[in-house]
C-alpha positions in Angstrom: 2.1 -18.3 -8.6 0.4 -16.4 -5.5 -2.1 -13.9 -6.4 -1.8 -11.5 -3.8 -5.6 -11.3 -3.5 -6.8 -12.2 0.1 -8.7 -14.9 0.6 -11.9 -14.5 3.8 -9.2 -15.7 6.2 -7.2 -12.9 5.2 -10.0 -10.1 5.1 -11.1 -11.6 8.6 -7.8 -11.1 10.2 -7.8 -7.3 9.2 -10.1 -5.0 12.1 -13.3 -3.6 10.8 -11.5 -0.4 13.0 -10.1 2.7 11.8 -6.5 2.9 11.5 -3.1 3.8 9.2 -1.9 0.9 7.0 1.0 0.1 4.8 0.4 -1.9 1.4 3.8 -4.3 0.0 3.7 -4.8 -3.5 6.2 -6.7 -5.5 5.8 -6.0 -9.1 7.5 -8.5 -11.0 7.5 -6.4 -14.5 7.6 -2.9 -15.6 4.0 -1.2 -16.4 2.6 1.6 -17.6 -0.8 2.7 -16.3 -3.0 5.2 -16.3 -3.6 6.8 -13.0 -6.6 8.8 -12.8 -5.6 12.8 -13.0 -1.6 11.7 -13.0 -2.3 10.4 -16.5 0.2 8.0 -18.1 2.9 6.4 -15.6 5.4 4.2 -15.7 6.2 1.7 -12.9 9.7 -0.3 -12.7 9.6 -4.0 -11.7 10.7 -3.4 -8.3 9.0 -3.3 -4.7 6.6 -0.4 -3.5 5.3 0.7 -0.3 2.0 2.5 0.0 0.6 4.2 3.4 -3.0 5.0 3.4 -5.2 5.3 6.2 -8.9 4.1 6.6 -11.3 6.2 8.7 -14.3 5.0 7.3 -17.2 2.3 7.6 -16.0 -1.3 7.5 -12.3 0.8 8.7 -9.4 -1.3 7.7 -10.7 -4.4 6.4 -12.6 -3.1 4.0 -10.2 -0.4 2.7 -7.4 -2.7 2.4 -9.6 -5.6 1.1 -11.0 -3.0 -1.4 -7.6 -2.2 -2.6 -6.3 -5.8 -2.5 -9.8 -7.1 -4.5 -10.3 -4.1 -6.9 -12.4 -4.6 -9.5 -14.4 -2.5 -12.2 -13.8 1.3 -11.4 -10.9 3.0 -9.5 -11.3 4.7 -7.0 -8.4 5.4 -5.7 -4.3 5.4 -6.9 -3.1 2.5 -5.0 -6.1 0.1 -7.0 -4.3 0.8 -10.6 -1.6 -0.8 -9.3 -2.6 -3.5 -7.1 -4.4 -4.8 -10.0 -1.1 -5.6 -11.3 1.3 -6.2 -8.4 1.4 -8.7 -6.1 0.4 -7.0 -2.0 3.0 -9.6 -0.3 2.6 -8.3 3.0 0.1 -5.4 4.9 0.8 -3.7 8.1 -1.3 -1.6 10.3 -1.8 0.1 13.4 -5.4 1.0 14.9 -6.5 4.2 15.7 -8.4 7.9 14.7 -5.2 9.5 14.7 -4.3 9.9 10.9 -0.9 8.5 10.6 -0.2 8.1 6.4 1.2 11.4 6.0 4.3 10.9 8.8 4.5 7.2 7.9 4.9 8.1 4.3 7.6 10.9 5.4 9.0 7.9 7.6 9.5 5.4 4.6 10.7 8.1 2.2 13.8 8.4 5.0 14.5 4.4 5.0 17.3 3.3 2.8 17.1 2.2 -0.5 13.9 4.5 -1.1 13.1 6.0 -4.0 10.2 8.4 -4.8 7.7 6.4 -7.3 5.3 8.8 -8.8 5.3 12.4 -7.2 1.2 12.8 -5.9 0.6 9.3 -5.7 -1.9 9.0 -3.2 -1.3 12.4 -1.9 -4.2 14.8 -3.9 -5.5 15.4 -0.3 -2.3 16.6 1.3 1.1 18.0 1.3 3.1 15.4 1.1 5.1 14.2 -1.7 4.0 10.7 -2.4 2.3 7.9 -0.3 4.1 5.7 -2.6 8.0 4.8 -2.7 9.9 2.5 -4.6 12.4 -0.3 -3.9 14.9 -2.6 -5.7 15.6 -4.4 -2.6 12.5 -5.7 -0.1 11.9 -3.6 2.5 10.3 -4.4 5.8 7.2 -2.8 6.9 8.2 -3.8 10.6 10.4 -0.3 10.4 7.0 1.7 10.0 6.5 4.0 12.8 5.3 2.8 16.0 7.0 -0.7 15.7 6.1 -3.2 18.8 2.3 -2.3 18.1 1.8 -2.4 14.2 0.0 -5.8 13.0 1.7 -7.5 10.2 0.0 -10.2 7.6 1.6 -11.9 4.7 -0.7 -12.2 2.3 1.5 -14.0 -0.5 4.6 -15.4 -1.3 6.4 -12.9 -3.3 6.8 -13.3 -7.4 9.7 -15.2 -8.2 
């Protein structure tokens, strides 16, 4: 079975820029974690997009190979469950602007979506989740700004 975890090749194809990005997870079981200040949740067995954005040093290769590689402490919502999901597929677009909040409004609109946990990834905002559920595989090339978003598979899904 794929692990989801990148491999170099995959951590080199990601920009050390700043940008917005979009995680797919397939979680092939139900879970429940803990999840830092939202306590106890439960997860269906499902698909899950997560939007985040990485403004940082090492910009979006080392955000999203942080949350893909997550090991030891949390740090931040998305690694409790990437340490149990498999992240099938990321997309991104570069750039300052801070994008997560509209993309996350954006996916929340496409069909099928369900809200996962309310405040997942969203302490520093307004919005209601950066995290939304699926029974059926959604595809990040809907995400906002299509025609100049990246996309990288990272593993075959779970069977």
């Amino acid at each position: 079975m794929a692990t989801g975890k990148p491999t170099g090749e995959h951590i080199g194809s990601l920009p050390d820029s700043s940008g917005t990005y979009a995680l797919l997870l397939a979680l092939s079981q139900s879970v429940q974690l803990r999840v830092g200040a939202l306590g106890e949740c439960r997860f269906d067995s499902g698909w899950y997009v997560y939007l985040g954005s990485a403004l940082g040093p090492g910009g979006l290769a080392a955000r999203v190979g942080r949350h893909i590689g997550a090991k030891g402490r949390t740090h931040w919502h998305i690694d409790c469950l990437t340490r149990v999901g498999e992240v099938v597929r990321v997309g991104w677009l570069v750039g300052e602007q801070r994008r997560e909040c509209s993309w996350a409004q954006a996916v929340g609109d496409w069909s099928g979506a369900r809200l996962a946990l309310a405040r997942f990834g969203a302490s520093d905002c307004r919005c209601d989740t950066h995290l939304w559920a699926f029974y059926e595989k959604p595809d990040l090339a809907g995400l906002p700004g299509a025609g100049v978003i990246a996309l990288l598979d990272l593993a075959e899904p779970p069977s």
